[in-house]
N, C-alpha and C positions, 0 to 999 in steps of 0.2 A: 417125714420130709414132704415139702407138697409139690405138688406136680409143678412143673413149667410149661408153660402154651408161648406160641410164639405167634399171633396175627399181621399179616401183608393184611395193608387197607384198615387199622384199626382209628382211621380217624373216620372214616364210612357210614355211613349207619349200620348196616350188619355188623361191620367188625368194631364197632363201640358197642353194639349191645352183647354182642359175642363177651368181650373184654370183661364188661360189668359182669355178665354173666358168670365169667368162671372163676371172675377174681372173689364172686358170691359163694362159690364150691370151693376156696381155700387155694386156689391157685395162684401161683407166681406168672405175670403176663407182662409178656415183650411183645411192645408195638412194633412196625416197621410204617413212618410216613414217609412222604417224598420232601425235599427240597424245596419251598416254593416263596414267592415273597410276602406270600400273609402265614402267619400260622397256621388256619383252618383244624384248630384244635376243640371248638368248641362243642363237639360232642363227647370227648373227653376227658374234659374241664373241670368236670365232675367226681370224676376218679384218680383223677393226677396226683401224682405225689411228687415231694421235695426228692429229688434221687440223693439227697444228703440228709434227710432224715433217717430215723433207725426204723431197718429193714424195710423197706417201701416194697410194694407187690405187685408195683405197674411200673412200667419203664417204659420211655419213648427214645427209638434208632431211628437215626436218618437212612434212607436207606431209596437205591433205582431198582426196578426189579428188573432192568437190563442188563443191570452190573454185575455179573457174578461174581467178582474178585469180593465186592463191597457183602451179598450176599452170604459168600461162604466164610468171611469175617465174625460178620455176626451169629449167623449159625454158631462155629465154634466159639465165640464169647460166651453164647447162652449156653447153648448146648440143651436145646427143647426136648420135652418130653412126644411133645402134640407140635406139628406145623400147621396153621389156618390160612390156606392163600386166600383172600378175599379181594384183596389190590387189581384195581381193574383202573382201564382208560373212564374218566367219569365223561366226559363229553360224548355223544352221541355220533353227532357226526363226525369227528375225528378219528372215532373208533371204528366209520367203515373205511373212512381213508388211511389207516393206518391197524390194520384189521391183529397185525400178528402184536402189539402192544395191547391188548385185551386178554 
């Protein structure tokens, strides 16, 4: 059976290359993006799968990482082997005015 990994921020570049990476070591990988009104999927465009095809090994959750309720949802949906928080405030200056969302 193969591992499960579960990535905050896998639309990122770290956590897309992360993603690719483990899904290359046989791993089963759950994303976590946020909400937003573009996709911003396309560094993982490349590895996406139908989540209604047979057996897909990448999966995309919507997901706040303020939201705990929404968080420990998916936690128990998946049920990870591996947790990756990589999800950060991408904006610079936003992230010193709003320093604890990083």
């Amino acid at each position: 059976m193969s591992k499960v990994a579960l990535i905050t921020g896998v639309t990122g570049q770290d956590g897309s290359y992360l993603a690719e990476f483990l899904l290359e070591k046989g791993y089963e990988v759950h994303g976590i993006k946020r909400r937003a009104s573009s996709f911003n999927t396309e560094r993982v465009d490349h590895i996406y799968q139908d989540p209604h095809s047979c057996n897909p090994k990448f999966h995309l959750h919507y997901g706040d990482l303020t939201d705990a309720s929404n968080l420990t949802r998916i936690l128990q949906e998946v049920q990870p082997d591996e947790v990756y928080n990589l999800g950060a405030m991408s904006h610079v200056a936003v992230s010193f005015e709003s320093p604890e969302y990083t």
